[in-house]
LOKOL-991974 format. One record per residue (C-alpha): residue number from 0; residue in one letter; x, y, z. Coordinates in nm, 3 decimals, decimal comma. Layout:
// LOKOL-991974
<atom><seq>NUM</seq><type>a</type><c1>X</c1><c2>Y</c2><c3>Z</c3></atom>
...
// end
This chain:
// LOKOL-991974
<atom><seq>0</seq><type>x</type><c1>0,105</c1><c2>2,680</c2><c3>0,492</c3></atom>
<atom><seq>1</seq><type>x</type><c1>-0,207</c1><c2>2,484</c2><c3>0,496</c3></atom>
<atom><seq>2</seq><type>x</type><c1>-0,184</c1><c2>2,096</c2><c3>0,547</c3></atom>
<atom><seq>3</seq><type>x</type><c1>-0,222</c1><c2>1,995</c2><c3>0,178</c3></atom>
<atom><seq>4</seq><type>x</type><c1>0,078</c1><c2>2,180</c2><c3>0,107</c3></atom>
<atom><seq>5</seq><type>x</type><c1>0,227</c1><c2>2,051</c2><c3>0,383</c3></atom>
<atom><seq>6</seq><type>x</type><c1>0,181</c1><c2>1,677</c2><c3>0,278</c3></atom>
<atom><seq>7</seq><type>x</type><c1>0,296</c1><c2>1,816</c2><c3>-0,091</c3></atom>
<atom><seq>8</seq><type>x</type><c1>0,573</c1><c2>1,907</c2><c3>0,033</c3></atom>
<atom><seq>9</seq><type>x</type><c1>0,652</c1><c2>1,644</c2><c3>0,201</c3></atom>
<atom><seq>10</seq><type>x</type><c1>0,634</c1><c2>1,343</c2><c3>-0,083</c3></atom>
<atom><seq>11</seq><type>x</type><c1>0,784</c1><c2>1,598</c2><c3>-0,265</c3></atom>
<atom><seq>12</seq><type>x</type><c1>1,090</c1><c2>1,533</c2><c3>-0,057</c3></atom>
<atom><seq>13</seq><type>x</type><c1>1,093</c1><c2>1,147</c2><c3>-0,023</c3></atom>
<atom><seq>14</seq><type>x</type><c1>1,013</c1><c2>1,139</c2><c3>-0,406</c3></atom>
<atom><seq>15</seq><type>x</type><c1>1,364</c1><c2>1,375</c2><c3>-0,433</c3></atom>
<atom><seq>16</seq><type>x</type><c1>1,530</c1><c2>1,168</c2><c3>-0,184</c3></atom>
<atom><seq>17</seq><type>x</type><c1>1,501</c1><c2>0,841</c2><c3>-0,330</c3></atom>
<atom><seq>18</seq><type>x</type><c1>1,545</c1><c2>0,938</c2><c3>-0,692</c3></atom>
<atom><seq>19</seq><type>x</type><c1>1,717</c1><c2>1,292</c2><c3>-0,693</c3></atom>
<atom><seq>20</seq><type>x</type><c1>1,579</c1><c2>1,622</c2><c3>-0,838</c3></atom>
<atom><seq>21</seq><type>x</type><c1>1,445</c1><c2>1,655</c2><c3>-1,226</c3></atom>
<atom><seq>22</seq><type>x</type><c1>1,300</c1><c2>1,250</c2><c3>-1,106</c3></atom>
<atom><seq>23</seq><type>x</type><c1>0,993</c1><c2>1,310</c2><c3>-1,379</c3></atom>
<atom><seq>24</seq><type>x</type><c1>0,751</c1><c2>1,189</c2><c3>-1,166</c3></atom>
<atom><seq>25</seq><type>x</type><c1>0,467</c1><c2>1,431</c2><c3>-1,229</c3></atom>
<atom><seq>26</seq><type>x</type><c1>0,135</c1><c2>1,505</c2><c3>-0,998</c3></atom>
<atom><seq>27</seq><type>x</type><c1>-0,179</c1><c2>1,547</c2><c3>-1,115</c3></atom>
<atom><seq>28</seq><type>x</type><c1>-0,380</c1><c2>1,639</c2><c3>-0,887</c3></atom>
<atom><seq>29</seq><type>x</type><c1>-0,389</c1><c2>1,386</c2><c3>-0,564</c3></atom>
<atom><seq>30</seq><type>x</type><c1>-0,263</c1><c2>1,139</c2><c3>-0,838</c3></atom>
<atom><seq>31</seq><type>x</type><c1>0,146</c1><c2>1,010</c2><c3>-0,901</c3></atom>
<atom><seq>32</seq><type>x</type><c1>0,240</c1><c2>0,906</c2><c3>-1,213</c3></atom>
<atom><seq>33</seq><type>x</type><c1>0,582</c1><c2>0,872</c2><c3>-1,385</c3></atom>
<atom><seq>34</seq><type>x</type><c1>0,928</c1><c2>0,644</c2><c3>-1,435</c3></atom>
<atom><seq>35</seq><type>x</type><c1>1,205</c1><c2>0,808</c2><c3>-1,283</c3></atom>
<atom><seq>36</seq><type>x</type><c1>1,578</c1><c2>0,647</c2><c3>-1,268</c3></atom>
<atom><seq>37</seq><type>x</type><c1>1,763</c1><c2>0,472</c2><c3>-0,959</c3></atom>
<atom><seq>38</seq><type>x</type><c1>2,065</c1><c2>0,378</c2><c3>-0,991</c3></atom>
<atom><seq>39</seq><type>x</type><c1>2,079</c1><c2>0,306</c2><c3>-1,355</c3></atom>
<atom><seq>40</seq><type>x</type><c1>1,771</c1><c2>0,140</c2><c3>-1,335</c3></atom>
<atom><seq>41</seq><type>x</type><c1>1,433</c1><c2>0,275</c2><c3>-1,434</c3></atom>
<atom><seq>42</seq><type>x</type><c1>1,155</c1><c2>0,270</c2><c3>-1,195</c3></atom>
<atom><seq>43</seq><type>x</type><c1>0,756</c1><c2>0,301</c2><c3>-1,256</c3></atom>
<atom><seq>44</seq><type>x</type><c1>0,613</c1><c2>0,515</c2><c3>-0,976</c3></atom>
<atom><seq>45</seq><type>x</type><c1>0,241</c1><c2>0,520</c2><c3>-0,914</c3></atom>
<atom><seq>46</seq><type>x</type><c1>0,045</c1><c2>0,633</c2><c3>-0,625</c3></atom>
<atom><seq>47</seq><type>x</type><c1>-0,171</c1><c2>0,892</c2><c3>-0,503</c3></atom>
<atom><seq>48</seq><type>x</type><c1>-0,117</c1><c2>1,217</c2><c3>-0,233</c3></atom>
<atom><seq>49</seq><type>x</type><c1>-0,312</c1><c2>1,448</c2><c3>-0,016</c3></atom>
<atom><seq>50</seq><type>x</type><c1>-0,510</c1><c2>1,157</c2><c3>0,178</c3></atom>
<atom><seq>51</seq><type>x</type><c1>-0,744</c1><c2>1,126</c2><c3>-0,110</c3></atom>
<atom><seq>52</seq><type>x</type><c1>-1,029</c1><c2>0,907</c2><c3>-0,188</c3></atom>
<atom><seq>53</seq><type>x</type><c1>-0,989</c1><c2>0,661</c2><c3>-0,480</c3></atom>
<atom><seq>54</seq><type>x</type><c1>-1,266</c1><c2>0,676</c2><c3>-0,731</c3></atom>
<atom><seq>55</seq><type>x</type><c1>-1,276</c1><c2>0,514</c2><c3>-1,033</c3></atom>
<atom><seq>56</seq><type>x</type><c1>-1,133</c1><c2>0,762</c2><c3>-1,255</c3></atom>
<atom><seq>57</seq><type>x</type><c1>-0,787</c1><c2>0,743</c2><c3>-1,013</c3></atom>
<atom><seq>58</seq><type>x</type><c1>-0,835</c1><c2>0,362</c2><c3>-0,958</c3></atom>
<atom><seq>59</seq><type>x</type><c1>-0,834</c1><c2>0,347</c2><c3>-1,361</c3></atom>
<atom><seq>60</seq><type>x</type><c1>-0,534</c1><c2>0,587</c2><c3>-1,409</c3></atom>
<atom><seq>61</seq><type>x</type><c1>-0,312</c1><c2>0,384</c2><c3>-1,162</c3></atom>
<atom><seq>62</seq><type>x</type><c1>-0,393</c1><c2>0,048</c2><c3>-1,315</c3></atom>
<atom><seq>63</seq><type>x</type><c1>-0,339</c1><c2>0,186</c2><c3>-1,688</c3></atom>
<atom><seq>64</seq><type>x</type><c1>0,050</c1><c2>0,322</c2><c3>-1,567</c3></atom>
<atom><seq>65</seq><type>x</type><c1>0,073</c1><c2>-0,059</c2><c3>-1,449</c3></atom>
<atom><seq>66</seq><type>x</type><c1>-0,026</c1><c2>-0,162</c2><c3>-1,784</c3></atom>
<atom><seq>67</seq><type>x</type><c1>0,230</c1><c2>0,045</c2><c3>-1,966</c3></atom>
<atom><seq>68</seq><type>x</type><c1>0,499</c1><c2>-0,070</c2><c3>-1,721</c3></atom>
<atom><seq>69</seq><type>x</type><c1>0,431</c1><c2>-0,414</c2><c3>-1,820</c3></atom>
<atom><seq>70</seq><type>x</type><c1>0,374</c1><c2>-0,345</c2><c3>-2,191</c3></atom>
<atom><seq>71</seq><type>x</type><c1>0,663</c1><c2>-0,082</c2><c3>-2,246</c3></atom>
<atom><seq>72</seq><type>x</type><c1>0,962</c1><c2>-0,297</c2><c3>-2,001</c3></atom>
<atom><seq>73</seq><type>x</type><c1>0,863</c1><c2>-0,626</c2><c3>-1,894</c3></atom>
<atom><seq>74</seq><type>x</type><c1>1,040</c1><c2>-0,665</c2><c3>-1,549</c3></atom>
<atom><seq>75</seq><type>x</type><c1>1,029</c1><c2>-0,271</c2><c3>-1,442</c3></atom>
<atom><seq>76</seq><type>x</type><c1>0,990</c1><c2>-0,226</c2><c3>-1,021</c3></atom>
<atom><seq>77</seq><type>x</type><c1>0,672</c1><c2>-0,039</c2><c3>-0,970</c3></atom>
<atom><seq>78</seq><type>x</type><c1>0,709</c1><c2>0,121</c2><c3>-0,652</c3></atom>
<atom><seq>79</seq><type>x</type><c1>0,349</c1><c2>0,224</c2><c3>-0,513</c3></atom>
<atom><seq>80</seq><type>x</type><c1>0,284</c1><c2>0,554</c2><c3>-0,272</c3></atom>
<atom><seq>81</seq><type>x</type><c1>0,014</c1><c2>0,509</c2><c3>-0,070</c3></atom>
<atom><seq>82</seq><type>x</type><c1>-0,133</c1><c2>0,762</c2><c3>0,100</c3></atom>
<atom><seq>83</seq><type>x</type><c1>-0,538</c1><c2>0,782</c2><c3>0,085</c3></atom>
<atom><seq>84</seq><type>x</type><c1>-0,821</c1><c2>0,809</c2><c3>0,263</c3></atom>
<atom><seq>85</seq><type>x</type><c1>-1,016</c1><c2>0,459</c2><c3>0,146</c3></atom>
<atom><seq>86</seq><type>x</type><c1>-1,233</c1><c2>0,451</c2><c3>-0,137</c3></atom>
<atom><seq>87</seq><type>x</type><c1>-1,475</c1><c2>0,747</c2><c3>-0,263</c3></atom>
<atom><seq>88</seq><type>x</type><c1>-1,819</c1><c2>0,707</c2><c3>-0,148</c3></atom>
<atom><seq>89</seq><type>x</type><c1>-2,022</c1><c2>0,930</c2><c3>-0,401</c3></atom>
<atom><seq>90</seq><type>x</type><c1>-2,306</c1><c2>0,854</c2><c3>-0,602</c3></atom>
<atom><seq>91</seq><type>x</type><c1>-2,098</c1><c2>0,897</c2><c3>-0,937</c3></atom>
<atom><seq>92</seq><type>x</type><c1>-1,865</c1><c2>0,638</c2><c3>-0,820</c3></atom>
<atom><seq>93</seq><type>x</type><c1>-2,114</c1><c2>0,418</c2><c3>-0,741</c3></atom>
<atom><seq>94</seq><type>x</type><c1>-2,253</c1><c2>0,426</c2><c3>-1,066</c3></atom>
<atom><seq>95</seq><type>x</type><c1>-1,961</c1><c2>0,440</c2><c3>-1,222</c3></atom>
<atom><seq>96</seq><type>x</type><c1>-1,852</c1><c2>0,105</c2><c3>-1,064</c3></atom>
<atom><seq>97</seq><type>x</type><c1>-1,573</c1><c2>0,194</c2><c3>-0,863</c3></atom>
<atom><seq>98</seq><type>x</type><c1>-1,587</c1><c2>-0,117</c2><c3>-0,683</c3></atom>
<atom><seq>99</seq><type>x</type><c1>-1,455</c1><c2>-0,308</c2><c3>-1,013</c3></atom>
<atom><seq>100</seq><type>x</type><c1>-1,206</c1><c2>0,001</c2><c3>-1,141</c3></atom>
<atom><seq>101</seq><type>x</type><c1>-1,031</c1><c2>-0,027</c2><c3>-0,759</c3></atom>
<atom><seq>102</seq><type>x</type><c1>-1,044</c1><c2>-0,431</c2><c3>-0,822</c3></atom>
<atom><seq>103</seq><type>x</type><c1>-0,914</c1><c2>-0,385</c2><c3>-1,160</c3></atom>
<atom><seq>104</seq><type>x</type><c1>-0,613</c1><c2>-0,179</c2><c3>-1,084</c3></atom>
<atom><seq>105</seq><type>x</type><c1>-0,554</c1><c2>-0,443</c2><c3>-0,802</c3></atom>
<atom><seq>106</seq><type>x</type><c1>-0,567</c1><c2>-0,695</c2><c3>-1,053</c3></atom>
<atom><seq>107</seq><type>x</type><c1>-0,291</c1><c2>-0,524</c2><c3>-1,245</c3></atom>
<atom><seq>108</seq><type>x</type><c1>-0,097</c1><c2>-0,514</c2><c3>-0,948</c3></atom>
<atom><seq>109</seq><type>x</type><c1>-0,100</c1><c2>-0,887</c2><c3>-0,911</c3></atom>
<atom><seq>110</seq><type>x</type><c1>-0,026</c1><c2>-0,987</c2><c3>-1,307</c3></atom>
<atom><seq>111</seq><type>x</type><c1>0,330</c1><c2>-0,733</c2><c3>-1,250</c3></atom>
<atom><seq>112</seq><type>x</type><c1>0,405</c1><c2>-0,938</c2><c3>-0,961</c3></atom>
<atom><seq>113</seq><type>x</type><c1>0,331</c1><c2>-1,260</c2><c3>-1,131</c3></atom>
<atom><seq>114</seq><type>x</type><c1>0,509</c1><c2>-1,139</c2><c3>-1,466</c3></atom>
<atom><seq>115</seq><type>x</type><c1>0,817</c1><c2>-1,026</c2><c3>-1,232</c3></atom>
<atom><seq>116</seq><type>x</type><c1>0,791</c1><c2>-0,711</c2><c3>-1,179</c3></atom>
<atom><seq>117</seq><type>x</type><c1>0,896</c1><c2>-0,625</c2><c3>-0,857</c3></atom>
<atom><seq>118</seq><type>x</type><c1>0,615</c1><c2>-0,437</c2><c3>-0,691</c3></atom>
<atom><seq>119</seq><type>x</type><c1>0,666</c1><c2>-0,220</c2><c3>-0,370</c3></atom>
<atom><seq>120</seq><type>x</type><c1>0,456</c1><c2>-0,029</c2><c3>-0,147</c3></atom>
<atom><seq>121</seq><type>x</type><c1>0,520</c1><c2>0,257</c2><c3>0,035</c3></atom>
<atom><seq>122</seq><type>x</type><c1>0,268</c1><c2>0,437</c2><c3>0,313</c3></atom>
<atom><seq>123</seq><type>x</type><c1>0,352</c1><c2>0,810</c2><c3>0,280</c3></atom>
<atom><seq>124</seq><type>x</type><c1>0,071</c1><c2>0,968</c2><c3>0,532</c3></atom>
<atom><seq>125</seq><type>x</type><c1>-0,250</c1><c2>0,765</c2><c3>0,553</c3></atom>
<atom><seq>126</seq><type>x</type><c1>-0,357</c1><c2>0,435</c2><c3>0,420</c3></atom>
<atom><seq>127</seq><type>x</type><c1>-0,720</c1><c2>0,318</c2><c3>0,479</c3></atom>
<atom><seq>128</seq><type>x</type><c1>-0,962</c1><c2>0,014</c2><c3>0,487</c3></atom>
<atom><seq>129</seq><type>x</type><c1>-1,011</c1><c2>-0,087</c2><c3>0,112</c3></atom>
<atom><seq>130</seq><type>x</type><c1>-0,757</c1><c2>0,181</c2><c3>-0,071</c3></atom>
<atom><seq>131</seq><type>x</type><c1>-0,487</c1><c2>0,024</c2><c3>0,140</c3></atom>
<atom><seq>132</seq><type>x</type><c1>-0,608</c1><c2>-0,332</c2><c3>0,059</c3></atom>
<atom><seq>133</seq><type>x</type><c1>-0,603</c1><c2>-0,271</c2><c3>-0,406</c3></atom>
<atom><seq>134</seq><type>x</type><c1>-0,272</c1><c2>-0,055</c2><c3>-0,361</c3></atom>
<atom><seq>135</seq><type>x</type><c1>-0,028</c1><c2>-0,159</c2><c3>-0,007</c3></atom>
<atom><seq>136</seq><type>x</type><c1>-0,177</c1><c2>-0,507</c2><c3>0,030</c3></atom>
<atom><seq>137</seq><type>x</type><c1>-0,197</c1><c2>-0,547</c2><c3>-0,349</c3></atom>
<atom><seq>138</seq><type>x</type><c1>0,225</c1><c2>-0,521</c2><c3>-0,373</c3></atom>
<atom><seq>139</seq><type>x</type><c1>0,452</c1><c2>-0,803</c2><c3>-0,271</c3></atom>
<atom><seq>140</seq><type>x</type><c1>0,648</c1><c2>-0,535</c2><c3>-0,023</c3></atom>
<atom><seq>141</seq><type>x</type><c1>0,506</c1><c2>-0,300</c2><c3>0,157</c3></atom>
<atom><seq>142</seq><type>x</type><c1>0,623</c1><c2>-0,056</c2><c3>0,411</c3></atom>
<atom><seq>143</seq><type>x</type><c1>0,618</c1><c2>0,294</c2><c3>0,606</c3></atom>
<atom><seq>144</seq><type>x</type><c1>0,722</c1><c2>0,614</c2><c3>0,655</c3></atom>
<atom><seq>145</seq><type>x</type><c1>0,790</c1><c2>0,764</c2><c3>1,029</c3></atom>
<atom><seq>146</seq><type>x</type><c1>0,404</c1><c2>0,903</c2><c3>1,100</c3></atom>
<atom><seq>147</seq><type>x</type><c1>0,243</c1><c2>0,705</c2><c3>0,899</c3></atom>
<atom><seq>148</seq><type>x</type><c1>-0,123</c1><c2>0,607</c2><c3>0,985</c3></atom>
<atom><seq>149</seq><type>x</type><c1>-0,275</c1><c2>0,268</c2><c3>0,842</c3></atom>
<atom><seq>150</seq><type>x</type><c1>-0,591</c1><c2>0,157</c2><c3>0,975</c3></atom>
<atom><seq>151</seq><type>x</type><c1>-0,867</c1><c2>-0,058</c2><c3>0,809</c3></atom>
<atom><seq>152</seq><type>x</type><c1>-1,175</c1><c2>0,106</c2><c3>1,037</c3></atom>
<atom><seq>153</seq><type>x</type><c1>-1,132</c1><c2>0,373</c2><c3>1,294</c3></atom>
<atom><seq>154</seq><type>x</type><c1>-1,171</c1><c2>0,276</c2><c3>1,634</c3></atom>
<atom><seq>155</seq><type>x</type><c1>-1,494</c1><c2>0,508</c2><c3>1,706</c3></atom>
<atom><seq>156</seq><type>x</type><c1>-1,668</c1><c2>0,380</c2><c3>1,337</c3></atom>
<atom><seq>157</seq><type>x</type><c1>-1,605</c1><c2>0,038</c2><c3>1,465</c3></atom>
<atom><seq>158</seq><type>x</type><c1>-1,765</c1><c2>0,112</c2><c3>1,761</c3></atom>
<atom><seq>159</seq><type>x</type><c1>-2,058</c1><c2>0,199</c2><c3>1,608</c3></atom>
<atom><seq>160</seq><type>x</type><c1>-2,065</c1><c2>-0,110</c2><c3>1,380</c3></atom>
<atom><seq>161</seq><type>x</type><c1>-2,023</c1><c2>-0,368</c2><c3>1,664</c3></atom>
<atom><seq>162</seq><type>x</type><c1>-2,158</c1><c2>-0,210</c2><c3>1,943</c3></atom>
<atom><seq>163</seq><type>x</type><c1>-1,859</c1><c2>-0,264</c2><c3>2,179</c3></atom>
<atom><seq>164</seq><type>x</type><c1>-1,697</c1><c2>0,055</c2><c3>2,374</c3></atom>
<atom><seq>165</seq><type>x</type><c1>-1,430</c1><c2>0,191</c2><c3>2,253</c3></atom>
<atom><seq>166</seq><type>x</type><c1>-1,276</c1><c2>0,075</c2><c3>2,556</c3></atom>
<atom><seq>167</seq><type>x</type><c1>-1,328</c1><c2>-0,268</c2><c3>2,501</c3></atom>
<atom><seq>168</seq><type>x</type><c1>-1,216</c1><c2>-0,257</c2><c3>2,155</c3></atom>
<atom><seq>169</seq><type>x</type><c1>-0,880</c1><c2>-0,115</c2><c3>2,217</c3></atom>
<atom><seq>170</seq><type>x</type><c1>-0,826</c1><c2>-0,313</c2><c3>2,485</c3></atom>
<atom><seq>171</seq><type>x</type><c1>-0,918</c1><c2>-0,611</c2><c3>2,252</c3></atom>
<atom><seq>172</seq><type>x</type><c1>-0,687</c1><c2>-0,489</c2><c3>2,023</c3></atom>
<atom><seq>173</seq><type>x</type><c1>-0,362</c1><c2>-0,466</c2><c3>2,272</c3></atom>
<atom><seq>174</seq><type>x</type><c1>-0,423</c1><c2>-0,864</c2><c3>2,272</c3></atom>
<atom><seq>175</seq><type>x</type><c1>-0,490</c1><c2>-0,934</c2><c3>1,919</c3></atom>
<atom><seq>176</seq><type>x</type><c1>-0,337</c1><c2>-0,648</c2><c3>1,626</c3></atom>
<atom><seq>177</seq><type>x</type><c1>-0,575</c1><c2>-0,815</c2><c3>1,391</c3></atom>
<atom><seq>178</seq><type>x</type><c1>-0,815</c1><c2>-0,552</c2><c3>1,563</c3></atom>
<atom><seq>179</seq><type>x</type><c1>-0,664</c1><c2>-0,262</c2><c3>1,596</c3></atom>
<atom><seq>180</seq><type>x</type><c1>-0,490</c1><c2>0,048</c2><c3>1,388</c3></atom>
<atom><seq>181</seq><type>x</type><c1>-0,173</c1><c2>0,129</c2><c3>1,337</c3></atom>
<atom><seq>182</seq><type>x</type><c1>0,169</c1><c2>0,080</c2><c3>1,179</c3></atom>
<atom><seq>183</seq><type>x</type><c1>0,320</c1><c2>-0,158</c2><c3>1,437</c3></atom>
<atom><seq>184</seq><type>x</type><c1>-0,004</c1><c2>-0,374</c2><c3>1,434</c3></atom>
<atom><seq>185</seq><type>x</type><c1>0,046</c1><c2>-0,378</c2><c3>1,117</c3></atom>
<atom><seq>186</seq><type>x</type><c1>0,419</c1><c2>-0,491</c2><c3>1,070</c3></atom>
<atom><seq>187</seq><type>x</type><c1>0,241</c1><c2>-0,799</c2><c3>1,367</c3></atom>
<atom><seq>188</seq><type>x</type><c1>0,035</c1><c2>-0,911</c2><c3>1,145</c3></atom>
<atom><seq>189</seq><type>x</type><c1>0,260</c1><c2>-0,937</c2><c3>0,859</c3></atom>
<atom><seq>190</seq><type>x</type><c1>0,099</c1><c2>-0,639</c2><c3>0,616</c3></atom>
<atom><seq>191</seq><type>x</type><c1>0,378</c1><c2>-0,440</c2><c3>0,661</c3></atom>
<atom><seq>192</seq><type>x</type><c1>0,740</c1><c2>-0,541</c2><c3>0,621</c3></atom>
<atom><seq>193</seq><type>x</type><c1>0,900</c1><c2>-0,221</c2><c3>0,872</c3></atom>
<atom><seq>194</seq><type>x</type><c1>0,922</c1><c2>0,118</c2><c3>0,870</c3></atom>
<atom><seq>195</seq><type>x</type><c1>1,168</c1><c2>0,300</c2><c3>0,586</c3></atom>
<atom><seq>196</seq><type>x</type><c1>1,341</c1><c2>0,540</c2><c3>0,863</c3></atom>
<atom><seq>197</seq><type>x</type><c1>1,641</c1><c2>0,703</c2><c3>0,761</c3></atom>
<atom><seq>198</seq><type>x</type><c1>1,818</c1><c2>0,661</c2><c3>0,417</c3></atom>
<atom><seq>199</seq><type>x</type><c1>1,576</c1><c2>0,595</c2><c3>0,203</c3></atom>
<atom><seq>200</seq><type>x</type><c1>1,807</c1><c2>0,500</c2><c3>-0,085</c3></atom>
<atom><seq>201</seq><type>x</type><c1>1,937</c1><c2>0,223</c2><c3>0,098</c3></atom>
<atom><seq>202</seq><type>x</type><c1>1,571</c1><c2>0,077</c2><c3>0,211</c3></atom>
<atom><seq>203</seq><type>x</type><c1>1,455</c1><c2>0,080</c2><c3>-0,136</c3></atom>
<atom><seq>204</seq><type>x</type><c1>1,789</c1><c2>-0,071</c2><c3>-0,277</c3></atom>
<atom><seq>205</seq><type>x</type><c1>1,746</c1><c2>-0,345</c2><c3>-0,043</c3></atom>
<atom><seq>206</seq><type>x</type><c1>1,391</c1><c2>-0,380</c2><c3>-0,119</c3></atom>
<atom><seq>207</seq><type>x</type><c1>1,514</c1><c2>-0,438</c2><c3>-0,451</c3></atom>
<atom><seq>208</seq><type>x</type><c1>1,773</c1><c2>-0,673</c2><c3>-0,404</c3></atom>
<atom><seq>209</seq><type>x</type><c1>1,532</c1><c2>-0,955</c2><c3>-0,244</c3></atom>
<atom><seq>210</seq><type>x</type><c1>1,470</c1><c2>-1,216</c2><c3>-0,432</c3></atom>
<atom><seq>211</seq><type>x</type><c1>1,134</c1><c2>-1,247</c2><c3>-0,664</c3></atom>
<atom><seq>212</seq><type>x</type><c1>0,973</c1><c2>-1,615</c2><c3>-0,522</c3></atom>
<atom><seq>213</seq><type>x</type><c1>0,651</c1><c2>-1,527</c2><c3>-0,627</c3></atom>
<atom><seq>214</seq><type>x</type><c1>0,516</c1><c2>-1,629</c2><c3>-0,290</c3></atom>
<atom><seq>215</seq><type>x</type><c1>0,298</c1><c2>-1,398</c2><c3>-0,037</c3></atom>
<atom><seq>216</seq><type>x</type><c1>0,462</c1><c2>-1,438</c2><c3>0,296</c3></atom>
<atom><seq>217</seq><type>x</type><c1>0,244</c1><c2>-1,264</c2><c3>0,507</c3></atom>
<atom><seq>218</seq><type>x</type><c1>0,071</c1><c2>-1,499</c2><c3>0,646</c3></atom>
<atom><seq>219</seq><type>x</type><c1>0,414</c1><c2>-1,628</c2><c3>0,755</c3></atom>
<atom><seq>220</seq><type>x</type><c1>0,532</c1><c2>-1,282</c2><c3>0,882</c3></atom>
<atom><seq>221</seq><type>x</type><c1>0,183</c1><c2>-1,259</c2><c3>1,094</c3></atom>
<atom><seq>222</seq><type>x</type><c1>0,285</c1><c2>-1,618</c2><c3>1,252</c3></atom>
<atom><seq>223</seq><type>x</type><c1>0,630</c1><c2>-1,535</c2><c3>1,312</c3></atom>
<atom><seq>224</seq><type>x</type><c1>0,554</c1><c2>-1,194</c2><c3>1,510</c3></atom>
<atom><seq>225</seq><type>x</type><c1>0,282</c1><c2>-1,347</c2><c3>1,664</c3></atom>
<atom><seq>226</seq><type>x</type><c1>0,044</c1><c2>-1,152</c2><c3>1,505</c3></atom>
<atom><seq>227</seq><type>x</type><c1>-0,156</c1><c2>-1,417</c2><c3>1,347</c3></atom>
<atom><seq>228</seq><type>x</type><c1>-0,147</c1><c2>-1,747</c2><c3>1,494</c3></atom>
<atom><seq>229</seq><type>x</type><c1>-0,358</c1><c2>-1,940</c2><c3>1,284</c3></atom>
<atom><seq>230</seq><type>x</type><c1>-0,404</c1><c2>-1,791</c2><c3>0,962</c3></atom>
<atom><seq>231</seq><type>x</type><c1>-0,056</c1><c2>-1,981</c2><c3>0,799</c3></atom>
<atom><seq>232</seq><type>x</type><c1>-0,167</c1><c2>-2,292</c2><c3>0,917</c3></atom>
<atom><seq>233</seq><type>x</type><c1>-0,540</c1><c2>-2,319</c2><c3>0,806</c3></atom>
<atom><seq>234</seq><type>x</type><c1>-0,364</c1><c2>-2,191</c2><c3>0,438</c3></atom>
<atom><seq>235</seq><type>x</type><c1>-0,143</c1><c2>-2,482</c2><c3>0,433</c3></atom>
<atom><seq>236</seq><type>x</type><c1>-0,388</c1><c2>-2,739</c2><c3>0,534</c3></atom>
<atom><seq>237</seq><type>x</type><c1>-0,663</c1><c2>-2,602</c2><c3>0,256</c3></atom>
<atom><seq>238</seq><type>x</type><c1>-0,390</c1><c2>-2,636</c2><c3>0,013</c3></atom>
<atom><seq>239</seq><type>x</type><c1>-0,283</c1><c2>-2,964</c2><c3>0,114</c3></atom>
<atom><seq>240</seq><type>x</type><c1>-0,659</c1><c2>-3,087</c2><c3>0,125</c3></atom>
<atom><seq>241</seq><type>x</type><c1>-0,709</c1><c2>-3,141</c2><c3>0,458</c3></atom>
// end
């Protein structure tokens, strides 16, 4: 079995986990796309598999599912699987202004949240630099699997861009998480809630259960882990003025 079938397989299963067999969440491709029922309650499920790139043509198929979810049952939870490999770098994208379709379907993702939808994110395998930003960072909960790999620049390619060793840069980043990759730098700096590790029924009914405020907390999160020791308090004094 080669490792696309592997990671198949393997969403395959959380997707049958958290919503039970016959779900009708269909794959096209690298891309997710369906409403499936838990609990009584249906669910929109978008995402993508297979560590993919998003170009625009996925970037505009997750944001139009969005759409319907807000159009077809104001209030639906979108639950978002992320698993990709950044954004897609060719010269048809470019042209094609990916840059906006990713922004756009990130835009979507904020008017759910504002209109109450309750929008959650779920790392499956990989989750890089600006395709984690429009799809984990874009919901108002997001977490991981066990495995999961989130990183916004790979140690080595940021290596290259500053021109500090390796060395120096991871042990730059064992001080401050804002530097470095990972899931638990990550959950320190308030992008990720925790890791979903064992029933994932009851992590996603819980998920539900919290209450919509409408507010981004993490900022707060990255404070309270001592992730990010400023970044909450330079927010609140720009909104007070100061």
């Amino acid at each position: 079995m080669n490792a696309k079938s592997e990671t198949k397989g393997a969403i395959d299963g959380v997707l049958a986990a958290l919503f039970g067999a016959g779900h009708g969440i269909v794959r096209d491709g690298p891309v997710i796309a369906g409403i499936a029922r838990f609990e009584g309650r249906a669910v929109t499920v978008i995402g993508t598999a297979d560590r993919t790139t998003i170009g625009a043509d996925v970037a505009l198929r997750l944001a139009r599912a969005t759409l319907d979810a807000m159009h077809d049952e104001p209030g639906r939870p979108i639950l978002v699987i992320v698993d990709n490999a950044g954004h897609r770098l060719s010269r048809r994208d470019e042209l094609m202004g990916n840059n906006g379709c990713i922004a756009h379907l990130t835009r979507c993702l904020d008017t759910a949240r504002r209109r109450g939808h309750r929008v959650i994110g779920l790392v499956h395998d990989l989750a890089v630099s600006g395709g984690f930003m429009a799809t984990g960072l874009a919901t108002d909960l997001c977490f991981a699997l066990p495995g999961a790999e989130v990183r916004v620049m790979a140690p080595a390619a940021m290596a290259r861009v500053t021109k500090i060793p390796v060395e120096r840069l991871n042990e730059l980043a064992a001080a401050n998480p804002v530097l470095g990759p990972g899931v638990e730098n990550f959950i320190r700096v308030g992008g990720l809630e925790g890791v979903w590790d064992g029933d994932l029924k009851a992590h996603f009914r819980e998920a539900l259960a919290r209450p919509l405020t409408g507010d981004d907390t993490r900022r707060a999160l990255g404070a309270a882990r001592g992730g990010r020791s400023a970044a909450a308090a330079v927010a609140a004094r720009v909104r007070a003025g100061a």
